[in-house]
N, C-alpha and C positions, 0 to 999 in steps of 0.2 A: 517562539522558543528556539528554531531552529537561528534565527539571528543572536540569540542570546542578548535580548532587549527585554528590557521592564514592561509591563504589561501594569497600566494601572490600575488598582483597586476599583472603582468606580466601574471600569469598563468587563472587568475579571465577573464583577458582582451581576453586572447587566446582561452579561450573555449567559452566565449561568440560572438569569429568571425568565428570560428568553424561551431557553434549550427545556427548560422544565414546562414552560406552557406550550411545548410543542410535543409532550410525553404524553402516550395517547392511556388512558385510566385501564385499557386492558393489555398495555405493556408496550414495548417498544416506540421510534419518535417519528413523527411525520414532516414531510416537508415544512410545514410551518403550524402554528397553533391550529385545534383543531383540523388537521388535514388526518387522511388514513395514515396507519401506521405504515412504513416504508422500511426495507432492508439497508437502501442508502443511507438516507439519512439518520437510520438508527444509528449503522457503524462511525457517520461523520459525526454526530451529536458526540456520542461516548468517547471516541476519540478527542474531539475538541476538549471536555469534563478532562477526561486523562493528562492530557497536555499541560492545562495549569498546575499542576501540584501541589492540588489544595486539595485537603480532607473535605470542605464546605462543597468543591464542584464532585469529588466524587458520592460524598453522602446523596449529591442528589438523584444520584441513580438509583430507581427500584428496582433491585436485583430480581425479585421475585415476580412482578410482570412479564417484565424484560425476558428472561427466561421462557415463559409460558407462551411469548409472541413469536420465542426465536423454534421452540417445539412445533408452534400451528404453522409455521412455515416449511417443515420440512413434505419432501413429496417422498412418494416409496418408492420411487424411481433411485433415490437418493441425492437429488437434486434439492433446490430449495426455493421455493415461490417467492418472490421479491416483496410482493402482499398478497394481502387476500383473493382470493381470482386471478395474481399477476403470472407476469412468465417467470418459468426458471433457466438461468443461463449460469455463468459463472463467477458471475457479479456477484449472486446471492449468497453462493456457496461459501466464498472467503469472507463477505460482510457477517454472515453470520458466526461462522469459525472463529473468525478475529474480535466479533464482540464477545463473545463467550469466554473465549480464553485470557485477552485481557482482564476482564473484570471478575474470574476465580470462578464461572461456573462450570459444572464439568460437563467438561466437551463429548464425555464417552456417550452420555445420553441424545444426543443430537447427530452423531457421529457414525450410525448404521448406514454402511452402504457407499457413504459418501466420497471415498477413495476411488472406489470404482467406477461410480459415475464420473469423475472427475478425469480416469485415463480412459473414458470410452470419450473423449473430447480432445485426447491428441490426436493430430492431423496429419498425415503423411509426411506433411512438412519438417517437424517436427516438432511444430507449436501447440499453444492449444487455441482452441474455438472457442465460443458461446456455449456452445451446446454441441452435440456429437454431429459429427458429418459438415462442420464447416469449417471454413477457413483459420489458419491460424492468425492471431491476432495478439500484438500487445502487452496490452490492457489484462485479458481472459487469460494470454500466459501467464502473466505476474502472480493473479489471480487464485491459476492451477499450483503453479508451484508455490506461494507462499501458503495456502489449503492443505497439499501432501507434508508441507512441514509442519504443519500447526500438530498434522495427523500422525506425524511420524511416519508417515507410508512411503515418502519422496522416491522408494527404488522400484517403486510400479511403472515407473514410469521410465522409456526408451530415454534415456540419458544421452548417448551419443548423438541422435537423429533432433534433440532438443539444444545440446550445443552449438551444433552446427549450424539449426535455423536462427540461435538468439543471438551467435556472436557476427552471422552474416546481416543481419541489421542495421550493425553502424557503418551510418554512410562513408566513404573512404575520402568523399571531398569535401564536404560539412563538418564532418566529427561527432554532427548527434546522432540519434536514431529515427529509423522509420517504424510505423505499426506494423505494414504488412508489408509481402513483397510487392516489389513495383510502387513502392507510394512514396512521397514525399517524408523530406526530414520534417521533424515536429518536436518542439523544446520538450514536451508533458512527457515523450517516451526515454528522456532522462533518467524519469525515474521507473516507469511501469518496463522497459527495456531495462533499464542498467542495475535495477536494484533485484534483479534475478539471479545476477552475480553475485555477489553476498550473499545469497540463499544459497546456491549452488554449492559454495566454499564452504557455507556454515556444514553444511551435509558432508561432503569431500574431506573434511576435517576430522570428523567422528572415525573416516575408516585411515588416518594417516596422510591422507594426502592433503595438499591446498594450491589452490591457481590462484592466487590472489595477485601476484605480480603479470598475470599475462593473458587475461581471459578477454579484454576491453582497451579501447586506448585512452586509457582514462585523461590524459592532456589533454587530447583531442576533442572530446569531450566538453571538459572546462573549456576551451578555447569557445566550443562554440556556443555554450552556455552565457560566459563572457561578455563576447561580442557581440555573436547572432542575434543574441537572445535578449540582453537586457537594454531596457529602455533609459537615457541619457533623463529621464524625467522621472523616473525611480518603478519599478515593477518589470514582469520579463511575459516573453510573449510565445509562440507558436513558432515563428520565423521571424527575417526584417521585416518582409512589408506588412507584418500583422500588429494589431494595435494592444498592448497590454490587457491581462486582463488576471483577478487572483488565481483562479484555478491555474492557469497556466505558471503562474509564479508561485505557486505551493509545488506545486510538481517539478518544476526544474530547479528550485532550489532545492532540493528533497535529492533528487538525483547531479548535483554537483555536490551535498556533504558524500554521498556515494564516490562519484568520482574521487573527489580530496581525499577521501580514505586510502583508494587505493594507492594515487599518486605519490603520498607520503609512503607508503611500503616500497616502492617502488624504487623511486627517486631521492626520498627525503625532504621533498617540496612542494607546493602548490604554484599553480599560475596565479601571481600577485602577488606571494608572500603571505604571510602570515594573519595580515590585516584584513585578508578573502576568507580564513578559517570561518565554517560555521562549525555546527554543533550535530555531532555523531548523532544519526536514525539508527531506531532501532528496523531492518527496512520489511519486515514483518508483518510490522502496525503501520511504518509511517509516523509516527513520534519519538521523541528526542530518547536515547536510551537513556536516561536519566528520568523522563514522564512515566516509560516503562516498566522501570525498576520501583518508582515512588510509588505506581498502581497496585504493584502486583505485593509491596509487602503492606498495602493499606486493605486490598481486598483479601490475604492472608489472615490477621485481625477479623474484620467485618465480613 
């Protein structure tokens, strides 16, 4: 979607019989057929459903399992177990969040506590962790702050001390971003790094402000998405000397329609022109705002 490429029917049909034999009969999906139910791959299943925008991939959702998996997960900590017996980190907390609120169920019910656990998880740093008391990371930022915005809470959180850790990130000689400090550039923190931005604005907007022209170097960025990143054989990777792989090329493409947004505010341009445009995330969910939009007035109706 994000290519704004046809998807054909045949294939549309097969993964939506797929994702249904992987929906476990007391709610939410598991790594693959028959497996336990998972918080991951719930969020990726229903998101993929979301993505087509078709009434047939989202009727296959059962609203009302799905639900009752996403309740047995919650811990009074206010955290949320990944599955049955699993752990809880930060992963869960937004897998869960972001199924729910996609697909129209209310979030108020699931939503005790869960703010708070979420800024007992920033880090001096100014990131957030896994879990409280650890390192900032990433991933678990993107994580926290798209969670406080799902929740409406975002101003619980030390604002300043989280700026300074996401926008000191990107690397100054690369252009992409690293997860933590001291570590290496990585194409995937494109997105779970850059698309914090957008959240941040979307917040900053409500009260009159927006950094949307100066928060990231969004070129810099592209550039290294671009070059660093994409492979001469079609897919994108981690670094150069890493070998392609999809996750890595969902994520960095995900995080240059980010970049492009900005650039285009910025500049009026993108690096390559027009012919490099993808197609606007909603960066939230991680689906095209147009999959978004088609969800949320189909689960409106149903």
């Amino acid at each position: 979607r994000i290519l704004d490429a046809d998807i054909p029917a045949e294939t549309v049909d097969n993964i939506i019989a797929f994702l249904k034999s992987c929906e476990h009969p007391k709610g939410g999906y598991g790594g693959g057929p028959g497996q336990l139910a998972h918080l991951a791959p719930t969020y990726a299943a229903v998101m993929c459903l979301v993505s087509f925008q078709k009434e047939e991939a989202l009727k296959s959702i059962n609203k009302e399992t799905l639900f009752n998996f996403l309740k047995t997960c919650k811990h009074e900590s206010g955290g949320f177990y990944m599955h049955e017996g699993g752990e809880i980190d930060m992963r869960s907390a937004y897998c869960a969040l972001a199924t729910c609120e996609v697909v129209g169920l209310p979030l108020e019910e699931i939503s005790g506590g869960v703010a708070e656990w979420i800024i007992s998880c920033q880090s001096y740093e100014g990131g957030f962790g896994g879990e409280p008391y650890t390192e900032a990371h990433g991933g678990y930022t993107f994580c926290a702050v798209a969670s406080l915005v799902l929740l409406n809470r975002f101003r619980l959180a030390d604002l300043e001390s989280l700026l300074r850790w996401a926008t000191r990130r990107q690397m100054r000689y690369e252009g992409g971003f690293q997860g933590r400090t001291n570590k290496l550039v990585d194409g995937c923190y494109s997105f779970w790094q850059g698309a914090i931005f957008p959240l941040l604005d979307g917040e900053m907007e409500r009260e009159g402000k927006s950094w949307e022209k100066g928060l990231f170097e969004a070129r810099m960025l592209e550039e290294y998405i671009l070059i660093g990143c994409q492979s001469v054989h079609g897919g994108f990777r981690d670094k150069p000397d890493k070998p392609v792989d999809l996750y890595h090329t969902c994520y960095v493409l995900s995080g240059l329609s980010v970049a492009q947004k900005y650039s285009l505010a910025r500049d009026g341009n993108i690096v390559g022109g027009d012919v490099n445009m993808l197609v606007e995330i909603n960066p939230v969910f991680n689906v095209t705002v147009a999959s978004e939009r088609f969800a949320k007035e189909y689960f409106t109706k149903h």
